[in-house]
C-alpha positions, 0 to 999 in steps of 0.5 A: 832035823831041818825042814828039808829032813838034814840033821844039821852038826852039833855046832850049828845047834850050839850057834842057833840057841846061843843066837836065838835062845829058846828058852829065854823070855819073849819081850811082849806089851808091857803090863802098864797102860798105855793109852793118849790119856795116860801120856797126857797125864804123864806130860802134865805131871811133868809140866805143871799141875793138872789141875790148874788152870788153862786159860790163856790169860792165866799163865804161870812163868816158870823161870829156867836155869842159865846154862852153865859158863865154861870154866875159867882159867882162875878155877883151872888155876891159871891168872885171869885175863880181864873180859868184856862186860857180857850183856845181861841176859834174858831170863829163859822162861817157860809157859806153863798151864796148857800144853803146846799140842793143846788148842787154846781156851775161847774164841780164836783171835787173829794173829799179827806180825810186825813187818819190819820195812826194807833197808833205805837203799843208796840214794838215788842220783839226782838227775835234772828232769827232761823236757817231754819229747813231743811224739811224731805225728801219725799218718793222716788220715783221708779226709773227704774235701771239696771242690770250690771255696765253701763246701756243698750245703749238705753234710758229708757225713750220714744223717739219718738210716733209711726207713724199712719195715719187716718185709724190707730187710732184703733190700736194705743195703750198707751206705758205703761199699768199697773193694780193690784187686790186683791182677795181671799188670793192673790194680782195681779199685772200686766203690759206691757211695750213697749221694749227700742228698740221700744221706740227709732224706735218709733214703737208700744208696740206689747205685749198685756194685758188683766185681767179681773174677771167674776162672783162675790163672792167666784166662781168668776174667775179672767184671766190674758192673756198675747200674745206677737208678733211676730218677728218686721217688719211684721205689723200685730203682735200688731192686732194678739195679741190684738184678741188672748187675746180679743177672749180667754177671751170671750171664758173663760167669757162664760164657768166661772161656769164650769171653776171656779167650776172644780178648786175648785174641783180640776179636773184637768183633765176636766180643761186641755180638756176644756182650749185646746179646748178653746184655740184651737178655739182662734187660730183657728180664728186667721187662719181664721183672716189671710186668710181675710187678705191675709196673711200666718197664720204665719204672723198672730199669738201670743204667749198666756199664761193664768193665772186663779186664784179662788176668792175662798180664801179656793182655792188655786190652780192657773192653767196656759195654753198656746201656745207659748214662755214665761215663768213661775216661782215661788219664794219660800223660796227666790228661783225661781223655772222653771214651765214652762212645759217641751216640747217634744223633737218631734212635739205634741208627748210627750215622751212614757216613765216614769220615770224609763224607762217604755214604757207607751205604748205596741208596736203592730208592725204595719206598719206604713203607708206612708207619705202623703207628697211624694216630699215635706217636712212636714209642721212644727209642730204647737206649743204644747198645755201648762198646769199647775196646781199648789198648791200655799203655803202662801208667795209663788209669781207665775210669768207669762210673755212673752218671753221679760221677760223671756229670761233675767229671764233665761238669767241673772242671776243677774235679778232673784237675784234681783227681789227675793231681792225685792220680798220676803221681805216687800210683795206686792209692789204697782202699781208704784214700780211693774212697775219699778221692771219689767223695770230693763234693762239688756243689750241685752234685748230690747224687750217689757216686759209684766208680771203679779205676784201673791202674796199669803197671 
């Protein structure tokens, strides 16, 4: 009976025992040992003695037998035929005393190969050897000239770092700063240079630069300020002109709407009220700098020259405000043309007179009153207020620097001739080439150099 209680037919039983016979004896594990030793035994036998010796420079060669030839036709009955000469075979042998699965008796010694080197390839075809091609010269790379047949007696390069100290970090500033931008229908470049005499004493660049754009799209404002120090030794010109620049570009970042929208507009009015104000408030913290320091509001000053210019390309008026020495020129039709306003011959007053002659005032015949400086001179005049607006035309190139720049520009005339010659040409240059035009030296003029250009479309 299976498992599932059916009673399978009598010729299935027949089937299983004949198969599977009950009766029959299991295979099981042989009764002879079987272990790695007996095998090992056993391959030793057959090998060689066991009990000889293994070492590796004791080896017994036991020659094999060469297997059989086939057999000819002369033994199958057939006439021979004659054959080559068969090459003597070598002798088959065989090691024996150490086993191949053995390892080697003493120390382990490196194996070699022989190497056999690479065929000889076809020789290569002989060819006359060429002349080296010379290598075309590269761009060349701006070099700082100078104006004159001997140049300047100071080096053009800088000597010696300016001297600081632990408390001083904050006011060390770099010997070169340079930057450009294009906006609108112009292209700006800009850079501020540290004067050869400065270079040689290892003094700091006293001349500031600051560009900036406040806004985005078509009414944003872009100012570059330019401040310049005052006379060398008094210590305090290269703060004043970082604050002047710092404190004027705050003020201008917190009126561009009004700013940028009056130039657009073209009120010139409104922009040259406005500029004073902000540019009297500048000074006004300077003073105010200067009595925290203890020193006289003269020892505390800059020169300032501003720049606003439009992102708007359908506006092409630049305007310029300032206080101070410096400069500002325009090329046009390869000329350099003065902007820099006239100043009045007196004080803050501007002369009364037009252009014929005409008073542009009626004398009321007032008495004038008496000075309030009995027994003393008069403090002297704070420097005049400066404002320009002007319309650009297409290829036109407005120049803004400080004094180091501006001297030589009026000074020498070879200077001028020059940049107009390397200006009105090929247009714009690049920030290198622009940092170069700037540093051409002219004897006489060592101070620091600080400039910014617009270039029309």
């Amino acid at each position: 009976m299976s498992q599932q209680g059916e009673k399978p037919a009598a010729h299935e039983d027949d089937w299983w025992r004949r198969l599977y016979d009950e009766a029959a004896p299991d295979t099981g594990p042989s009764g002879a040992a079987d272990s790695l030793d007996a095998r090992f035994d056993s391959a030793s036998d057959t090998v060689g003695d066991t009990g000889a010796a293994r070492a590796d420079d004791a080896v017994t060669v036991v020659p094999l037998p060469q297997p059989r030839a086939p057999e000819t036709e002369a033994e199958a009955g057939g006439p021979p035929e004659p054959q080559a000469p068969e090459p003597e075979p070598h002798p088959r042998t065989a090691t024996a005393g150490r086993a191949p699965w053995e390892a080697p008796a003493g120390p382990s010694r490196p194996q070699t190969f022989a190497v056999r080197p690479p065929p000889p390839g076809p020789p290569a075809a002989e060819s006359s050897p060429e002349p080296p091609q010379a290598q075309a010269p590269g761009p060349a790379r701006p070099a700082v000239g100078h104006i004159g047949d001997r140049p300047p007696t100071y080096d053009s390069e800088p000597a010696a770092l300016p001297a600081s100290g632990p408390d001083d970090l904050d006011d060390l500033v770099p010997d070169t700063v340079v930057d450009g931008a294009r906006h609108g229908a112009y292209t700006l470049r800009a850079a501020s240079v540290r004067g050869d005499s400065a270079r040689f004493r290892g003094e700091p660049r006293r001349d500031a630069l600051l560009t900036a754009r406040f806004g985005d799209g078509d009414s944003a404002l872009v100012l570059v300020a330019v401040a310049g120090g005052g006379p060398r030794g008094t210590g305090q010109s290269r703060p004043a002109a970082a604050d002047a620049c710092r404190w004027i570009g705050g003020a201008v970042a917190r009126s561009h709407a009004r700013l940028s929208d009056d130039i657009r507009a073209g009120r010139r009015g409104d922009l040259k009220s406005g500029l004073h104000r902000l540019t009297d408030r500048t000074y006004g913290k300077l003073r105010a700098r200067a009595a925290e320091l203890g020193l006289e509001p003269s020892a505390y000053t800059a020169g300032l020259r501003c720049l606003l210019l439009s992102a708007d390309p359908e506006c092409r008026i630049r305007v310029f405000f300032g206080i101070g020495p410096g400069g500002l020129f325009r090329l046009r039709d390869g000329a350099w043309q003065d902007l820099d306003p006239v100043l009045p011959a007196t004080g803050n007053a501007a002369s009364e007179e037009g252009p014929g002659g005409d008073r542009l005032t009626m004398d009321l015949h007032i008495t004038t009153p008496p000075s309030p400086y009995a027994g003393n001179p008069p403090p002297s005049p704070a420097e005049p207020f400066r404002f320009r607006a002007s319309v650009a035309r297409p290829g036109d190139t407005l120049l803004l620097c400080g004094n180091g720049l501006a001297e030589p520009m009026r000074g020498e005339p070879a200077l001028a001739r020059e940049l107009a010659r390397r200006w009105a040409a090929d247009g714009p240059p690049g920030l290198p080439a622009y940092l170069a035009d700037t540093q051409l030296r002219t004897k006489g003029y060592a101070d620091d150099r600080t400039s910014a250009a617009v270039w029309e479309a």
